[in-house]
DSSP file (Angstrom, degrees, kcal/mol; ACC not computed):
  #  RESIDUE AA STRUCTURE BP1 BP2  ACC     N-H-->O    O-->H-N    N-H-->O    O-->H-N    TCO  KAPPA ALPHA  PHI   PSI    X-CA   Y-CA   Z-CA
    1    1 A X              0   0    0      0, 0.0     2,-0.5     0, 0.0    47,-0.2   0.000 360.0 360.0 360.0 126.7   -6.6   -3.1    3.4
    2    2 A X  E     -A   47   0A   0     45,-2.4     2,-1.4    83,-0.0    45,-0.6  -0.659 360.0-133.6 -84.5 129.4   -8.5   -0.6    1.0
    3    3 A X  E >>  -A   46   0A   0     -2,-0.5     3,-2.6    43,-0.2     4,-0.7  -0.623  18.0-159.6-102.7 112.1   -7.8   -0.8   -2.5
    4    4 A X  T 34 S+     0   0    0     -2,-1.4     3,-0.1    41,-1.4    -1,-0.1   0.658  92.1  58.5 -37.8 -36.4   -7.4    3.0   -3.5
    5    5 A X  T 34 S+     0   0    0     40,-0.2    -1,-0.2     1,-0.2     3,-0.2   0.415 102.0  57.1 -95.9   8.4   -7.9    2.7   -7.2
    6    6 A X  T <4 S+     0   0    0     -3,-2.6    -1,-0.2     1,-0.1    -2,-0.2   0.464 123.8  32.4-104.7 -18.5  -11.9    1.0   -6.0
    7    7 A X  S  < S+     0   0    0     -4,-0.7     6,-0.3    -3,-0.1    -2,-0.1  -0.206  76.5 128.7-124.5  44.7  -12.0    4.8   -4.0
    8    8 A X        +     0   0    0     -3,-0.2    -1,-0.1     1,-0.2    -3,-0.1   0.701  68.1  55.3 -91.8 -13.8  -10.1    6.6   -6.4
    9    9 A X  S    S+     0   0    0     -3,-0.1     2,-0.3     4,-0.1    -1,-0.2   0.654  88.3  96.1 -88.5 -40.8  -13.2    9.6   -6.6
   10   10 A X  S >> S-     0   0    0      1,-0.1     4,-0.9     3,-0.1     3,-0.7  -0.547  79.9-128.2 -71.0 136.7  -13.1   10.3   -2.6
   11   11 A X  H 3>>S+     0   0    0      1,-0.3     4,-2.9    -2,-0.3     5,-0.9   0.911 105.0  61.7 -49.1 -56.5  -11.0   13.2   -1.3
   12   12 A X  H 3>5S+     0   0    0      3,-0.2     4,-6.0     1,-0.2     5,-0.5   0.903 103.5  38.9 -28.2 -71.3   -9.6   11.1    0.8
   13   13 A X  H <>5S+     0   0    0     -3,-0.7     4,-2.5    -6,-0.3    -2,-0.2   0.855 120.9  46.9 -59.9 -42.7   -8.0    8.9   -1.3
   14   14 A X  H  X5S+     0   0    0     -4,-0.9     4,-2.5     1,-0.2    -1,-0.2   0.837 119.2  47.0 -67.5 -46.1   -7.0   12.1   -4.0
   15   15 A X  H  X5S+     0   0    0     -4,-2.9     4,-1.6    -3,-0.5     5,-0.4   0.958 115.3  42.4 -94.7 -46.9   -5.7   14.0   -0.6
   16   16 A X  H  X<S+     0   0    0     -4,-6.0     4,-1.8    -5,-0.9    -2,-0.2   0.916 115.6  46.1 -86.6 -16.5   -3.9   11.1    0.7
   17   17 A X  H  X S+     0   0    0     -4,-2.5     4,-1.8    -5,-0.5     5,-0.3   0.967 117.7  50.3 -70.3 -47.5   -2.1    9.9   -3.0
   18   18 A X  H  X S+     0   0    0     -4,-2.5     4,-3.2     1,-0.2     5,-0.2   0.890 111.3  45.0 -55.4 -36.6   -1.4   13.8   -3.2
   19   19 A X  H  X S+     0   0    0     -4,-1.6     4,-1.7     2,-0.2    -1,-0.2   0.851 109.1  56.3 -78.8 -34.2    0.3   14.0    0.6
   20   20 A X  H  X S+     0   0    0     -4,-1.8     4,-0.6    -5,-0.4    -1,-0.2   0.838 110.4  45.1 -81.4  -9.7    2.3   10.9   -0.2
   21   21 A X  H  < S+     0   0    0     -4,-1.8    -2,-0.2     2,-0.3    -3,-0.2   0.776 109.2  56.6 -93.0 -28.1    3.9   12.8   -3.5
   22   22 A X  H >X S+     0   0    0     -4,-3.2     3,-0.8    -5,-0.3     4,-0.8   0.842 105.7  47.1 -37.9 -48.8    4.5   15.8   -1.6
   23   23 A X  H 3< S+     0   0    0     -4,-1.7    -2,-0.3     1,-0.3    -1,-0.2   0.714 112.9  50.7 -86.6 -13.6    6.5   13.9    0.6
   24   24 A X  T 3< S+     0   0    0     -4,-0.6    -1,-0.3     1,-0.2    -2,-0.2  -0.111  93.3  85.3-101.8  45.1    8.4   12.1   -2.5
   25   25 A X  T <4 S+     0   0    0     -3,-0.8    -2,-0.2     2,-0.1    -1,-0.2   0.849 101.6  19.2 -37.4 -75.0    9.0   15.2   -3.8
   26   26 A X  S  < S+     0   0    0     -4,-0.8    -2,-0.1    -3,-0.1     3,-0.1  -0.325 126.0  54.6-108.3  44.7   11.9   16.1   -2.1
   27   27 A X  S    S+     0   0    0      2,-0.1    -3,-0.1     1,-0.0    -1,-0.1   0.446 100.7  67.3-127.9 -61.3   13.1   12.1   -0.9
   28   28 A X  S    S-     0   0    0     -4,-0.1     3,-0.1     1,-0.1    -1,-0.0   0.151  83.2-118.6 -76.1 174.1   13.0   10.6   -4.4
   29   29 A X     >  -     0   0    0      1,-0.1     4,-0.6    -3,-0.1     5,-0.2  -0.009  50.1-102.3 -83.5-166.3   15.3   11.1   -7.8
   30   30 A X  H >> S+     0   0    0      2,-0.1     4,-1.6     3,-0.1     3,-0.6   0.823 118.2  58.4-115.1 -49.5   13.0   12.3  -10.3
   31   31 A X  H 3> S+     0   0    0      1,-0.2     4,-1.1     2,-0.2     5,-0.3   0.889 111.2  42.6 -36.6 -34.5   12.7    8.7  -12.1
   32   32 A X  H 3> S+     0   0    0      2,-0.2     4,-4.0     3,-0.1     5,-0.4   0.890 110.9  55.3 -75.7 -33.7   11.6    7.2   -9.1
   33   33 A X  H <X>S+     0   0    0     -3,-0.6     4,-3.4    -4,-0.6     5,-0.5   0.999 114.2  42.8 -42.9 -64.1    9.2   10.3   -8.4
   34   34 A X  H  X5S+     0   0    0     -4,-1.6     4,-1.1     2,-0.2    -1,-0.2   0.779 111.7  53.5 -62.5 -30.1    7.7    9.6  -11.8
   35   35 A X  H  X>S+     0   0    0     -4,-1.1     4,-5.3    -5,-0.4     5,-0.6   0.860 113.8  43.0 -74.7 -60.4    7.6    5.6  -11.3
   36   36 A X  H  X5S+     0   0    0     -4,-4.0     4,-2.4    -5,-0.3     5,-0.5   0.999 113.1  50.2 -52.2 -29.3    5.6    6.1   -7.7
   37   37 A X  H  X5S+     0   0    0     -4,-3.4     4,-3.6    -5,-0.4    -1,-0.2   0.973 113.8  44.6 -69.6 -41.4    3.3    8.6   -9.2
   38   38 A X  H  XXS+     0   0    0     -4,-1.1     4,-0.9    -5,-0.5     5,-0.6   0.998 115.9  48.1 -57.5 -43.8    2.7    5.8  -12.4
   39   39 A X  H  <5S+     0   0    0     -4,-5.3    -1,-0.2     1,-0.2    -2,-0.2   0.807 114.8  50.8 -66.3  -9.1    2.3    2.9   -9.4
   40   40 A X  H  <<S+     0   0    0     -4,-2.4     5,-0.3    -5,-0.6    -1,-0.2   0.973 122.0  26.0 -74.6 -57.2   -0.2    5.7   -7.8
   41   41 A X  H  <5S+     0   0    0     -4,-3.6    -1,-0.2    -5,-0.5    -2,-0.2  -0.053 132.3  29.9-104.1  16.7   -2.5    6.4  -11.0
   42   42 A X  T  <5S+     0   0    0     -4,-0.9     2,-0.3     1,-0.2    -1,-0.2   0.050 102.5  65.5-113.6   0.5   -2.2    3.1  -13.0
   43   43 A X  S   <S-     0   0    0     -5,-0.6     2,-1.4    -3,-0.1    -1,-0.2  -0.888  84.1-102.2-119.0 166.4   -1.7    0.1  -10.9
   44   44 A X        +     0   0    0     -2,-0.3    44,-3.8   -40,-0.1    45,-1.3  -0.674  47.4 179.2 -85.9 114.9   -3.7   -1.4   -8.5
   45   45 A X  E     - b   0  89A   0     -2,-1.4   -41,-1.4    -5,-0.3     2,-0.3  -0.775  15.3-147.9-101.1 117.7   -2.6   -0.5   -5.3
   46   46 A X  E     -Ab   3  90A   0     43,-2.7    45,-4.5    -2,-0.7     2,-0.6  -0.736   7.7-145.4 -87.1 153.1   -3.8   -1.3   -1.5
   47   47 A X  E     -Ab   2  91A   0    -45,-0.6   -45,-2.4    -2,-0.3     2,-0.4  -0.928  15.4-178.9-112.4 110.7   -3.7    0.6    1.3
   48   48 A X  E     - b   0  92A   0     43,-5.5    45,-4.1    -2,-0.6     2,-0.8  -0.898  14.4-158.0-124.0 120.1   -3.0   -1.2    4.9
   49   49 A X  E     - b   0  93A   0     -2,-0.4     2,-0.3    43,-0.2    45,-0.2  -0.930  12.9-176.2-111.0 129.8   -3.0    1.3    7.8
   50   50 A X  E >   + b   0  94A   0     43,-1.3     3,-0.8    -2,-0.8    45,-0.5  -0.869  24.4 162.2 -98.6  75.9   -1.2   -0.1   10.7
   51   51 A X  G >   +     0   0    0     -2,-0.3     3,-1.3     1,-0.2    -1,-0.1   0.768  69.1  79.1 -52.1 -37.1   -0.9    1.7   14.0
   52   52 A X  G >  S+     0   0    0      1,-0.3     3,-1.2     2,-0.2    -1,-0.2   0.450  77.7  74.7 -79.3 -22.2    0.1   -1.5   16.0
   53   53 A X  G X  S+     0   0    0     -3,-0.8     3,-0.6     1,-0.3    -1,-0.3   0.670  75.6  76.2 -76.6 -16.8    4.0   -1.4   14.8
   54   54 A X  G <  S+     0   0    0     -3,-1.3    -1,-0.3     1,-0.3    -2,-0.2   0.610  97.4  39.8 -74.5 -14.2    4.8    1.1   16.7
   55   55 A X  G <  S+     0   0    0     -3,-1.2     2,-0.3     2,-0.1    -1,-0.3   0.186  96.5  89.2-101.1   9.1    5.0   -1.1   20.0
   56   56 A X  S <  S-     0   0    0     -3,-0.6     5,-0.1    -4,-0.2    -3,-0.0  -0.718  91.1 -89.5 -94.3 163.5    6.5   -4.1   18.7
   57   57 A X    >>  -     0   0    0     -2,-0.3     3,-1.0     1,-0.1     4,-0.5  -0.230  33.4-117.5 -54.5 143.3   10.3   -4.6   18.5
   58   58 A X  T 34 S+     0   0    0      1,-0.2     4,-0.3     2,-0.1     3,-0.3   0.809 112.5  55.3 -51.2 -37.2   11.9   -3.4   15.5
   59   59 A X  T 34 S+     0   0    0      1,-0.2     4,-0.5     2,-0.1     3,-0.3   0.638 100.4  57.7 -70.3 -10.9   13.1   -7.1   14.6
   60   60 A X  T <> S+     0   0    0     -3,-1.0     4,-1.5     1,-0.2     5,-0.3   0.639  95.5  72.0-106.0  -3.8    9.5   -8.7   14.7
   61   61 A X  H  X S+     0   0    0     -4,-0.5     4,-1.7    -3,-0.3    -1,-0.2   0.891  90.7  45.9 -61.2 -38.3    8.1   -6.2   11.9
   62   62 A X  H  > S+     0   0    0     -4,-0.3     4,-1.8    -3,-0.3     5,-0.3   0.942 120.9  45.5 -77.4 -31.6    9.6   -7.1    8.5
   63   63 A X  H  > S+     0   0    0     -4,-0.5     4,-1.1     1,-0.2    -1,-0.2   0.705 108.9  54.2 -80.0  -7.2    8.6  -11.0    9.5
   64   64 A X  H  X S+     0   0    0     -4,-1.5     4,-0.7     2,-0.2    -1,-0.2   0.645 116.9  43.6 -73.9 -48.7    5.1  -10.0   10.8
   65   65 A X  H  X S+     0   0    0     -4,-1.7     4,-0.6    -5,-0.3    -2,-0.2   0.611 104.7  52.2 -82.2  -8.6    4.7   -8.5    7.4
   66   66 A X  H  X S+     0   0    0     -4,-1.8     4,-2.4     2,-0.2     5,-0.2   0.737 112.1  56.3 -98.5 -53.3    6.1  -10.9    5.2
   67   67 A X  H  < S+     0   0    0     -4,-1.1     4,-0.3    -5,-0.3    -2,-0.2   0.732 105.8  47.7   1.7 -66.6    3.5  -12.9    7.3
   68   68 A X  H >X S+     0   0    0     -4,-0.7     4,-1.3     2,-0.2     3,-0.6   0.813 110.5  55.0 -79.4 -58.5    0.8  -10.7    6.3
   69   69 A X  H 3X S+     0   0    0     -4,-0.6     4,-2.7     2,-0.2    -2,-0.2   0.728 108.0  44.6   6.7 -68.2    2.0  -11.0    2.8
   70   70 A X  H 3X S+     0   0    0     -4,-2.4     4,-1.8     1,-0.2    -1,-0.2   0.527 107.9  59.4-103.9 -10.3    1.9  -14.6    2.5
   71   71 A X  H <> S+     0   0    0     -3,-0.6     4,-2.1    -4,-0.3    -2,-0.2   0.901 110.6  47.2 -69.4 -51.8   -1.9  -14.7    4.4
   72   72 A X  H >X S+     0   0    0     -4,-1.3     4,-2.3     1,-0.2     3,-0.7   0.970 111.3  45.3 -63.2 -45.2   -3.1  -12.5    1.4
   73   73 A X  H 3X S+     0   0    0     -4,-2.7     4,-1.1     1,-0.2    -1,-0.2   0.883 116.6  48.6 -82.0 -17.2   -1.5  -14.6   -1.3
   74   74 A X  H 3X S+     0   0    0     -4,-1.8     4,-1.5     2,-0.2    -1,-0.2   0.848 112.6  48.3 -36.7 -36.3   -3.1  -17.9    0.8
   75   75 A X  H <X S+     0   0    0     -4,-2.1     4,-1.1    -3,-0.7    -2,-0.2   0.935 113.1  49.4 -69.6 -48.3   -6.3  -16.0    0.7
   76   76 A X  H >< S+     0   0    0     -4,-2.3     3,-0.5     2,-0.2    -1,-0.2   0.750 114.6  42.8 -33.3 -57.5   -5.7  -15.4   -3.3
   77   77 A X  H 3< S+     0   0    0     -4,-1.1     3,-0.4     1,-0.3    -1,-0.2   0.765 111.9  49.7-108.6 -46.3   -5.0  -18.9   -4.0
   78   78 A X  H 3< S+     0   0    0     -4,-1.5    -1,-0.3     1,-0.3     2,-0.2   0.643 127.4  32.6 -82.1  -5.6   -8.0  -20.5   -1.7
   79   79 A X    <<  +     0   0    0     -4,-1.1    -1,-0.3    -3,-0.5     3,-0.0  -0.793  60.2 167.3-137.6  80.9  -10.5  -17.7   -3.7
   80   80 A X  S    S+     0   0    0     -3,-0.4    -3,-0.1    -2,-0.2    -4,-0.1   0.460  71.8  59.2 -95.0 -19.1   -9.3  -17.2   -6.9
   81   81 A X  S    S+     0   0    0      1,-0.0     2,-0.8     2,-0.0    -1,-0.2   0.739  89.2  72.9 -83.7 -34.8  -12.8  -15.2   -7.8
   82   82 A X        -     0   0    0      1,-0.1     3,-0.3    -6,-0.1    -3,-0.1  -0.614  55.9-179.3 -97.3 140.1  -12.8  -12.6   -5.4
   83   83 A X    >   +     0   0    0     -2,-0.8     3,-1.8     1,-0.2    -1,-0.1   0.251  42.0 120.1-119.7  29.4  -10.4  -10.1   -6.2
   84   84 A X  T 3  S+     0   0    0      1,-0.3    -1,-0.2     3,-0.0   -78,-0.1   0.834  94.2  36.0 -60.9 -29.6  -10.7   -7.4   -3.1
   85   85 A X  T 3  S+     0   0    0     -3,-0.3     2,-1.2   -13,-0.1    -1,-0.3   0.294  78.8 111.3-100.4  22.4   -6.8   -8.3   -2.5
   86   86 A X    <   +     0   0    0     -3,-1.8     2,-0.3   -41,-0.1    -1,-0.1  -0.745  46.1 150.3-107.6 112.2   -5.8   -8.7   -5.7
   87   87 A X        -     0   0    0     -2,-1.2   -42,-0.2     1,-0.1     3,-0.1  -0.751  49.6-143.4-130.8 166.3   -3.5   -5.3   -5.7
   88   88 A X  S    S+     0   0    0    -44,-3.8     2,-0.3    -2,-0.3   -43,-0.2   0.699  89.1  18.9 -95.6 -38.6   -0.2   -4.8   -7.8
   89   89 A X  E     -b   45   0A   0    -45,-1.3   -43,-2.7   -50,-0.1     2,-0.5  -0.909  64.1-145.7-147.8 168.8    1.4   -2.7   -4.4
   90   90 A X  E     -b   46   0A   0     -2,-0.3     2,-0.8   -45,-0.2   -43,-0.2  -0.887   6.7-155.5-132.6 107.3    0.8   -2.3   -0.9
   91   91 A X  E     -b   47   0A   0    -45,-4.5   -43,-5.5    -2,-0.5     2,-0.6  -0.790  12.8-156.1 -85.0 116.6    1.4    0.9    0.7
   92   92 A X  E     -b   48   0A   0     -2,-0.8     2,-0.4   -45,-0.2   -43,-0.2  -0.820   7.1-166.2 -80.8 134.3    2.0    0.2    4.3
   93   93 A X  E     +b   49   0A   0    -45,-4.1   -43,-1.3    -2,-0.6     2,-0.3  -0.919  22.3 149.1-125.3 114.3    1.2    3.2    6.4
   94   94 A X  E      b   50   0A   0     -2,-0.4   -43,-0.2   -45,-0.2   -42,-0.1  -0.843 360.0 360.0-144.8 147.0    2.5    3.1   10.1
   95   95 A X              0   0    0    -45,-0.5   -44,-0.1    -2,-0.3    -2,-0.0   0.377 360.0 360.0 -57.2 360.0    3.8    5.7   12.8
């Protein structure tokens, strides 16, 4: 997991916040537009790209991720100094 707002200067990160508001452009209301764009540019967000979901069963995902979830805030808890996961949101990015 990256945290975006620790790479917020690289084109990447600028081209991939920009591609994901393009695409809630024309999905979201325009209060929800205007809330992702605030969770983009003022919270700390991470970024977990996942390839792997696309061969598992549809049922084993959400609990694989809630899983995932509950490893970071274990990780949090046993290292309360290091703050490379301490993110606000989590963009999952999957196929």
């Amino acid at each position: 997991m990256l945290k975006l707002n620790n790479y917020s200067d690289l084109s990447f990160v600028k081209e991939f916040k920009a591609f994901i508001m393009g695409k809630a452009k024309n999905k979201l209301q325009v209060e929800e537009f205007n809330r992702l764009n605030d969770i983009l540019e003022k919270e700390q967000c991470g970024l977990l790209i996942n390839e792997r979901t696309m061969n598992l069963p549809l049922a084993l995902i959400p609990p694989l991720l809630n899983i995932l979830s509950s490893d970071i805030q274990d990780y949090k808890e046993d290292n309360p100094y290091d703050k490379k996961f301490d993110v606000d949101y989590m963009i999952v990015f999957s196929k």
